[in-house]
C-alpha positions, 0 to 999 in steps of 0.5 A: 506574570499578570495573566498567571497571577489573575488564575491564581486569584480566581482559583482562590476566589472560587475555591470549593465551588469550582476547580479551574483546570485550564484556560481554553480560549481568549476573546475580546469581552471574555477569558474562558477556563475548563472548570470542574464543578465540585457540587456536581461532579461535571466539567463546565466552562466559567468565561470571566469577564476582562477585569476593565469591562467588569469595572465599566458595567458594574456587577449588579445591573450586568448580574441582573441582566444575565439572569434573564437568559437563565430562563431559555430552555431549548436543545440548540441553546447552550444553558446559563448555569450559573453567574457570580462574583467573586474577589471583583471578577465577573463570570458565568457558567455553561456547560462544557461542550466537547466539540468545536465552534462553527469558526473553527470549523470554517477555519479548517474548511472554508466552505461547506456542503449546501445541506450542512450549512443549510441544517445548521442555520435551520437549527439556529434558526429554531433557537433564535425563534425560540428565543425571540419569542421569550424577548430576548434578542442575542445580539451577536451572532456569528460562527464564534458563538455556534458550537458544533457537537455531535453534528447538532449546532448549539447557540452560546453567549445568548443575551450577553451583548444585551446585558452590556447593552442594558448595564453600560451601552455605548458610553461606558464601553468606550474606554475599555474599546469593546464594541457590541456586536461584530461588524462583519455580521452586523445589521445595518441599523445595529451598526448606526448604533440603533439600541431598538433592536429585534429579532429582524437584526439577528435574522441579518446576522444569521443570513450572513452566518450562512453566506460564509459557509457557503461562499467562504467569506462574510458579505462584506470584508474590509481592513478596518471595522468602520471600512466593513461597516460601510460597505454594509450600510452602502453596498449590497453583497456578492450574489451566492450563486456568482460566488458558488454555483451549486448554491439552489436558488430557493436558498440564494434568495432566502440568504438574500431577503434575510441580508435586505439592509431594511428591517422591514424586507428582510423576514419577520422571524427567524422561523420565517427564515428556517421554514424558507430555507426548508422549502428550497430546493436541496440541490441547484437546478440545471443552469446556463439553459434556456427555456427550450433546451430545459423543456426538451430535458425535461421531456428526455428525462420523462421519456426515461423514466417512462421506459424504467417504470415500464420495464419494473411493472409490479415492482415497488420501485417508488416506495418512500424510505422506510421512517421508524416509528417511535412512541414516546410514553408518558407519566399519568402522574407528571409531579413525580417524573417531570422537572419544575420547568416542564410543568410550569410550561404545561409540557410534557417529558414526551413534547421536550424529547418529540422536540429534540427528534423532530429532525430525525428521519423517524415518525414520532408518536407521543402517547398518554394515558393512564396504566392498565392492560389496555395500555400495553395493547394500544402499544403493542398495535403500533408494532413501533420500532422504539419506545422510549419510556421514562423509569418512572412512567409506571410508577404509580401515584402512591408507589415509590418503587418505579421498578414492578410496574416497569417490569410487567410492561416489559415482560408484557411487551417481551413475549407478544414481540420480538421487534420493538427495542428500548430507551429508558431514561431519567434526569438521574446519571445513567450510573444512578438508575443502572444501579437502581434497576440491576436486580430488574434487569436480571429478573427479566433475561432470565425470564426473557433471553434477549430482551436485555440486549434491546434495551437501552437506559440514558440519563444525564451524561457527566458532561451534561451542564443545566439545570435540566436532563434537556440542556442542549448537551444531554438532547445532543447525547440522546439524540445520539443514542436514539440515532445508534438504536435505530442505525440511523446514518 
């Protein structure tokens, strides 16, 4: 009855901002809702605080706090979108991710593929950099908090157990029984209750975040927290490879060195961590061998290959896999195509999308300059396979119709190749410039049969929640749609 009656006051208290749809999910520090945002017309999850916490931190110092956070902008964080209060409760906005979160989905499977996890922890690793590198250490990483969508991990609550710090620490918490952190992921100086903590501790956390998908449990277990807290400040784990032998070395022993109980022998950064578990083999070696017996496989297999490439002489056997070029186009007026962040960043549109692909197996070539003839044939010398191109990357610095100038570099493009396709996008919904660009489009099949079906127009999916085209949602759905374009598996 209380629970119902708590809906009802904050369906009241937030009424013609956002509609509470249902509850999805309750947890220790937070109840989360499926809301829909009236102003823009998008589903967004509200996460209220319990109301005894909300009262121990006090809205203002927890307001400000959270605020910090608002600032990280990067495809694997999932974007603050709004904090408030109203009628006593806490609450803050994300978007809503239509997927499911790394403990759902370990609950489901236990175990993951090597590669799987390793991707995975590389994209949260980049993440935890990025934001380390802002000032922000998160705090509480764990599978709870790396939601899965689309095959691209998204790391949420960032900087949420930093505003609990900052607003109430230890003492004021005491009495609701909220801890910060979890302790099967704690670091061991985070679990003395160290409040100095930086990005090394959240290394810790994400190295045991990999161990559990790779071993099916955390690195240390118990039936209490302080029974798990000890074992982490006394034991050291299970090695990975006596838990799980495909486990590689190279990545064995990277999740080893982030697990180090001294701050100082595990890596500095998180992208330390990222780039270790990069350079490490996907695959184990041949195991239980001995010296001889590895070099007297090595030399059989040597033999082998010898023998195939004799017997295919002329033949390109050892060609790399064909990698698609894609040429990311510029505005030579950036004030009119890119958002506040972006310049204040001294970015461009084509360093944000370069950065949501680099993971692709594509080749990425950001091009810049200024309109004209020259332009078109720079780009047609590339033959790419993909341009993605801004709607309003023609538009001039006085023009307030992007449409001509679009239109001459596709009709340009149109009748010297029949190779390359098409991604025009915009911050706009994809409803918006489709809308814009009709009478465009029509003009060019008909003077060019075929040219449409290479195109492809991408704006703000419905979904998308942040205050920019790039939240993590909307990079996961271009990275997408640029995967479907080029048929990458």
């Amino acid at each position: 009855m209380a629970l119902s009656h708590d809906r009802a006051r904050l369906s009241a208290a937030l009424a013609g901002r956002y509609r509470i749809e249902r509850e999805l999910g309750r947890g220790g520090m937070a109840t989360v809702y499926l809301a829909h945002d009236e102003r823009h017309d998008r589903p967004v999850a509200i996460k209220v605080l319990r109301q005894e916490l909300a009262a121990a931190l006090g809205p203002e110092r927890f307001l400000r706090e959270i605020a910090i956070t608002a600032r990280l902008d990067h495809p694997h964080i999932l974007t603050l979108i709004d904090s408030g209060t109203a009628d006593d409760f806490l609450f803050y906005v994300v978007p809503y991710v239509r997927g499911e979160s790394l403990r759902s989905r370990l609950a489901r499977e236990k175990q993951l593929p090597v590669a799987e996890a390793v991707r995975i922890t590389q994209q949260v690793a980049g993440a935890l950099d990025y934001a380390h590198r802002q000032g922000v250490v998160h705090r509480d990483v764990k599978p709870e908090n790396i939601l899965l969508h689309e095959g691209e991990a998204v790391v949420a609550d960032f900087g949420i157990a930093l505003a609990l710090e900052a607003a109430g620490g230890g003492g004021r918490l005491t009495a609701t029984g909220i801890s910060i952190g979890t302790p099967e992921y704690m670091s061991p100086e985070q679990a003395e209750g160290s409040r100095e903590l930086d990005a090394r501790s959240d290394v810790y956390a994400l190295g045991a975040v990999l161990y559990e998908m790779l071993a099916g449990e955390p690195p240390h277990t118990g039936p209490t927290a302080q029974a798990i807290i000890a074992k982490l400040l006394t034991q050291a784990p299970t090695g990975l490879q006596v838990v799980r032998g495909d486990v590689p070395p190279g990545v064995a022993a990277a999740v080893a060195s982030a697990l180090a109980k001294v701050p100082a022998d595990r890596f500095a950064s998180a992208g330390a961590f990222g780039a270790a578990l990069s350079a490490a083999p996907a695959t184990a070696g041949p195991q239980g061998l001995s010296r001889a017996s590895r070099r007297q496989l090595f030399v059989a297999l040597a033999a082998v290959v010898v023998l195939v490439l004799g017997a295919v002489v002329g033949l390109r056997v050892c060609c790399a896999p064909y990698r698609p070029l894609v040429i990311l186009m510029d505005s030579p007026h950036p004030d009119r195509v890119y958002d506040e962040e972006t310049i204040r960043t001294s970015g461009t549109n084509a360093d944000v999308i370069s950065d949501i692909l680099a993971d692709l197996p594509i080749v990425r070539q950001k091009e810049t300059g200024g309109p004209g003839w020259h332009r078109y044939d720079e780009m047609l010398a590339f033959h790419p396979d993909l341009v993605i191109i801004h709607y309003s990357t023609f538009r001039g610095s006085d023009s307030g119709d992007a449409r001509p100038g679009l239109k001459t570099f596709l009709s340009y493009f149109a009748d010297r190749d029949r190779h390359t396709r098409f991604l025009i996008y915009t911050r706009s919904r994809e409803a918006v410039i489709r809308d814009a660009v009709d009478s465009l489009m029509a003009d060019v099949e008909a003077q060019h049969p075929g040219l449409l079906a290479r195109m492809t127009f991408f704006g703000t999916p419905d979904h998308g929640g942040g205050p920019h085209w790039r939240d993590p949602v909307t990079a996961g759905e271009l990275k997408l749609a640029v995967k479907r374009i080029l048929r990458l598996e």
